[in-house]
N, C-alpha and C positions, 0 to 999 in steps of 0.2 A: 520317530516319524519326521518325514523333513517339512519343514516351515513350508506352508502352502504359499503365502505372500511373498511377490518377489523381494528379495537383500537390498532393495534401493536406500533403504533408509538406515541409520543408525540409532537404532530407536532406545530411550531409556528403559530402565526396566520399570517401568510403572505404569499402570494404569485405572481410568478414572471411573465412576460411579455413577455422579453426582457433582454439578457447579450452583453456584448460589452468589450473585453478584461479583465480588475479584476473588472469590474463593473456588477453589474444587478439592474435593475430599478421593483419596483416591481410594481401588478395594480393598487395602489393609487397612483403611478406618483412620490414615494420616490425613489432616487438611494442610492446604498449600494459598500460600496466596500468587494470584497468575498475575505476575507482571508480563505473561508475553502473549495474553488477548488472544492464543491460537494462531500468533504471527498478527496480531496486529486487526484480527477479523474481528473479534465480538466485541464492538464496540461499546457494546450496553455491557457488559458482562455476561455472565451465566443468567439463564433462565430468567430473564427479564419479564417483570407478569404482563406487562403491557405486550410486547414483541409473544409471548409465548400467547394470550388468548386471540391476538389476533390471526395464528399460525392454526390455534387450536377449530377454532369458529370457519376458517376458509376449509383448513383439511375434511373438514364434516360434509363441504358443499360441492366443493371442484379442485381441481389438481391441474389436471393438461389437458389445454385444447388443441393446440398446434398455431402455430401466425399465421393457419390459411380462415382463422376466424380473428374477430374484435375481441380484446381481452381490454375490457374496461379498467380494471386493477392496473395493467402496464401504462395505458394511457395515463389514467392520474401522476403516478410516480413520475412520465415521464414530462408529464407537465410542470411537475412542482418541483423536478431537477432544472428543468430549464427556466421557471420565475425565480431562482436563488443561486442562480452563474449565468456565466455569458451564454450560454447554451440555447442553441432553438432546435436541434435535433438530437434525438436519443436514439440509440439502437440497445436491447438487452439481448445479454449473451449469458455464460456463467460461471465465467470466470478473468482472472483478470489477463493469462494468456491470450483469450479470445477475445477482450478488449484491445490489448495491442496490437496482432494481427486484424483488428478491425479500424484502429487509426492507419496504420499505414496500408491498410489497402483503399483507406477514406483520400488520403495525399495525393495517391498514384492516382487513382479517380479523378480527383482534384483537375490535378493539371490534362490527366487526356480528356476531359470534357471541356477544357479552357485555351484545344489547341497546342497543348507543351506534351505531346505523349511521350520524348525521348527523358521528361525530367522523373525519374523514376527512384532516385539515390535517397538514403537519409540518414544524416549526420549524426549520430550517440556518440556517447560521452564515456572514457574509461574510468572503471567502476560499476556502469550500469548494471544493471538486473530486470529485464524486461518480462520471465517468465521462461519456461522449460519447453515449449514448442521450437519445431524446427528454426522457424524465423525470432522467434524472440532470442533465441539462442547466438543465433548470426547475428544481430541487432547488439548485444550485449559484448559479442567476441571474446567469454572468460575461456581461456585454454582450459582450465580445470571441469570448465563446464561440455567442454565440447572432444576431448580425448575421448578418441575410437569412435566417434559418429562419420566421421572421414570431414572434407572438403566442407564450410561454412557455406552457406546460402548466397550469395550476391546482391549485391544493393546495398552496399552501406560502408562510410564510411566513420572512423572514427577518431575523436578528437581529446584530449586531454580538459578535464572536468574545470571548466572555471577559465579556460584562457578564450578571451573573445577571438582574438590574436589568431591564432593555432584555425581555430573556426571558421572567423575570414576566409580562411587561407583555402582551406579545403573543400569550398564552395565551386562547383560546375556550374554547364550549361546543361546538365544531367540530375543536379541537385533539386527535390521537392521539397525536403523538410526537414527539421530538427526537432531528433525525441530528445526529450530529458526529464528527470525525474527532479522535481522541486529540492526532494531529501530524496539521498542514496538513502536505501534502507537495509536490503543485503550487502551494501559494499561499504558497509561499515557507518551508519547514519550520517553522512556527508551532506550538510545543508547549503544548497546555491545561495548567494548572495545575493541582498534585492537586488545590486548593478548589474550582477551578472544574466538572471532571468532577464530585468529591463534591455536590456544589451541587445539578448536574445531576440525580445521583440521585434529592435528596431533593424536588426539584421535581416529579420526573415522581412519584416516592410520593405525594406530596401530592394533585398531581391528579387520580391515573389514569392518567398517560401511560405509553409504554411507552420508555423507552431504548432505539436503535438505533445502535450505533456502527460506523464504517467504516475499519477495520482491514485493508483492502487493502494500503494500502504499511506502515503500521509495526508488522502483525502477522507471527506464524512468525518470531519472536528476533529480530529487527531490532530492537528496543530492548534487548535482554539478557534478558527474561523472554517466554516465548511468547507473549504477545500485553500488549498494551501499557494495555489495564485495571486489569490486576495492579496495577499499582505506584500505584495511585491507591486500593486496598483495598476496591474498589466491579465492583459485576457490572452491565453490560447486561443488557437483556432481550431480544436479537439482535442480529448481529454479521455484520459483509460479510469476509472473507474471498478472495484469489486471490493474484497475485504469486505471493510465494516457498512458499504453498502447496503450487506445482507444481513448484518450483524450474529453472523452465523450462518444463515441460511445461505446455499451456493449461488450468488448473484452474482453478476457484471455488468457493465455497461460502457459504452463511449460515445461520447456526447460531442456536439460539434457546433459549429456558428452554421446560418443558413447558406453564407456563401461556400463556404467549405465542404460542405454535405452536397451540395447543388447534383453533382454527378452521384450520388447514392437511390438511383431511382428502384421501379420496381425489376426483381431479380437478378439486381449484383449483390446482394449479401444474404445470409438466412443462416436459421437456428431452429433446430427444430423445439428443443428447450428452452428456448432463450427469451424471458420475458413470461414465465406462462402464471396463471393466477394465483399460484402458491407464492412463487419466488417475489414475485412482484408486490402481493399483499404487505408480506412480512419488509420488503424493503418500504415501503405506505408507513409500518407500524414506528422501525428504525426512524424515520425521517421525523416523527410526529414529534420523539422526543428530543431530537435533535434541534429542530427548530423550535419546540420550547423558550419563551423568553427568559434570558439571562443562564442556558444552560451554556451555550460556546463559552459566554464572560468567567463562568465558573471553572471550565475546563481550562481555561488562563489561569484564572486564582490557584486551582490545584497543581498547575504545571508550575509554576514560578516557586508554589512550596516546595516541590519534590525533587528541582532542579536545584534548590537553595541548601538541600537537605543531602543530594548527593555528591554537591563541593566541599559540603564540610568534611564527607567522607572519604572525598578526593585528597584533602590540605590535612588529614590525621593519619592517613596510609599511602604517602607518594610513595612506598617500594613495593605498592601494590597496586594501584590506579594511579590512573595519567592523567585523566580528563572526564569532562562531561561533553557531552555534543548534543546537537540536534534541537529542537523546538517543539513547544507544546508538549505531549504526552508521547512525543516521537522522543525517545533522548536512547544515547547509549554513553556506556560507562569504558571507556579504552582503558587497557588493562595493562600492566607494568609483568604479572605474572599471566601464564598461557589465559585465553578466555575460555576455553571450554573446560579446563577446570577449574574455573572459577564460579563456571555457569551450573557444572557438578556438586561443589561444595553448596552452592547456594541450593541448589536443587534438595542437596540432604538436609539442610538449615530449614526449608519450608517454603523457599520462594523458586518463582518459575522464571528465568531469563530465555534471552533466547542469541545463538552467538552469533557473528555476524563476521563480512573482512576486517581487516586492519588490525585484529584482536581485539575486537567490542564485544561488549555482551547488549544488548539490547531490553532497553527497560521500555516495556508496551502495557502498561495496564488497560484499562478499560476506563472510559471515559468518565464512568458512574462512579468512580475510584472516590472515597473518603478518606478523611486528610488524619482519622485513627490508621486507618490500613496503609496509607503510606508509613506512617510511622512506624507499626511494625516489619514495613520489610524493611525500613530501614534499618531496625533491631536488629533482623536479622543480616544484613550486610554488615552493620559493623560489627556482630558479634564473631561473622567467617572472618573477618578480615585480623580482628585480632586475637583468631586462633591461629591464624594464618602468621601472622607477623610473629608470635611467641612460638611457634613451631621453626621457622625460620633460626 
């Protein structure tokens, strides 16, 4: 019989049962420890009891009302996203594509409500990954991504990751803004430099532009601070937002400063999904233990171990690993031998990567990660590695 789902994916041959915090056990009764969080989404882990009663208690009650009603659950979330970032306006959507095509339709707004209608343009960065819709795709420019869709979308242009220089340069009297991802996460975990973000800022003040960053994978504590701005001491002017948002559950959002949004009035944007009392709950439940005290400080303590633990494995096998990269619980491991069989081998060992460009394999645990469990994938890394190296 032919496979009813379309061939888009290259899918392993496994699959799952049952998860339980950084574990999943799959239906042959193997358990696995997932350093790759479902790309970086379950933030909490598997089945988290707090996130699952509170999923379990809403599902009993209500589900979809539609945004032509008040959904008080969206409200709160989207209050307590905007008391803990620069933010004063949310929009939910549910996913992190239609958060991106929600910041830069927020830009272009922007300026034709502020008299600039011809500034329409906006500048990414090579490397990006903005998402699989038409536009994020254009936005992005990967050839690999974009073979046989024909002609790329218009409006964008694009600049080499990290050069302020280049960026300058490429600036119009057509130009609204500049996307960029704090941490590339598909294009091989490539973290911007605080100068560079700062840069950024002062560019887009300069101009006019609006700052739009895409905090999809390395936002909601995955670098150690709820969203990955912070640490650069500099505020967007909107912000894409999904992943571990939901912590599972299909959420998005992008959030904005007031002046930014100003043109976001009623019926430029909508969702008929987006924001409804399920989604919104369980993002409530995510956030509760996020902002826990001393839970960010510890997602530090456990990154700096596991970063400490995958150099050593770096400086015992340099004919097999290159590097470590990336920040907080974001890291990936550049690889000396191919990555995706390395992300194989580790798959058959018991641990989950996930590959990435540049020949990374992407190490995403979950935030809730225990400093036993890093230890054993780390067993498990160095045990591939020097079957790896003695097979050699």
């Amino acid at each position: 019989m032919t496979e009813a789902l379309m061939p888009t994916y290259a899918r392993a041959p496994l699959a799952f049962e049952r998860g339980e915090g950084a574990y999943l056990y799959a239906t042959d009764g193997r358990r696995f420890v997932d350093f790759s969080a479902g790309i970086a989404v379950n933030a909490l882990g598997h089945a988290h009891p707090h996130v699952v009663a509170a999923l379990t208690q809403q599902a009993q009650k209500l589900w979809h009302v539609s945004n032509l009603f008040e959904i008080p659950e969206a409200k709160r979330l989207a209050e307590r996203l905007c008391a803990h970032s620069f933010a004063d306006r949310v929009f939910f959507c549910n996913s992190g594509t239609e958060a991106i095509e929600g910041v830069i339709k927020l830009a272009r707004k922007y300026h034709h409500h502020n008299g600039r209608p011809e500034r329409t343009r906006v500048i990414t960065f090579t490397g990006a990954f903005h998402g699989r819709s038409w536009t994020a795709l254009s936005a992005a420019n990967n050839p690999k991504h974009l073979e046989g869709f024909g002609p790329v979308s218009g409006g964008f242009d694009q600049v080499a990751f990290g050069n302020l220089n280049e960026l300058r340069a490429a600036i119009t009297d057509e130009t609204a803004a500049i996307l960029v991802e704090p941490i590339q996460g598909e294009g091989g975990i490539r973290a911007a430099s605080t100068d560079f973000l700062r840069g950024l800022r002062a560019v887009c003040d300069e101009f006019g532009l609006l700052l739009l960053f895409d905090e999809i994978q390395c936002g909601m504590g995955r670098t150690g601070k709820l969203f990955a701005y912070e640490w650069a001491g500099i505020a967007p002017d909107a912000m894409a937002l999904a992943k571990g948002l939901g912590g599972g559950f299909p959420l998005g959002a992008f959030v904005a400063s007031e002046a930014a949004a100003a043109g976001m009035t009623a019926g430029t944007h909508g969702s008929t999904y987006g924001g409804n009392p399920l989604g919104t709950t369980v993002g409530n439940a995510v956030l509760d233990v996020l902002l826990k005290e001393g839970f960010l400080e510890e997602v530090v303590r456990k990154a700096a171990y596991l970063r400490q633990r995958l150099e050593a494995m770096v400086a015992r096998f340099p004919a097999i690993l290159g590097e470590v990269r990336g920040q907080g619980l974001m890291l990936g491991l550049k690889c000396v031998v191919p990555n995706t069989e390395m992300a194989a081998r580790l798959r058959d060992a018991g641990l989950l990567v996930v590959p990435a460009a540049e020949n990374v394999v992407r190490i995403l645990p979950p935030l809730v990660i225990e400093d036993a469990q890093i230890d054993e994938a780390i067993g498990l890394i160095e045990r591939t590695c020097a079957g790896w190296a003695e097979a050699a």
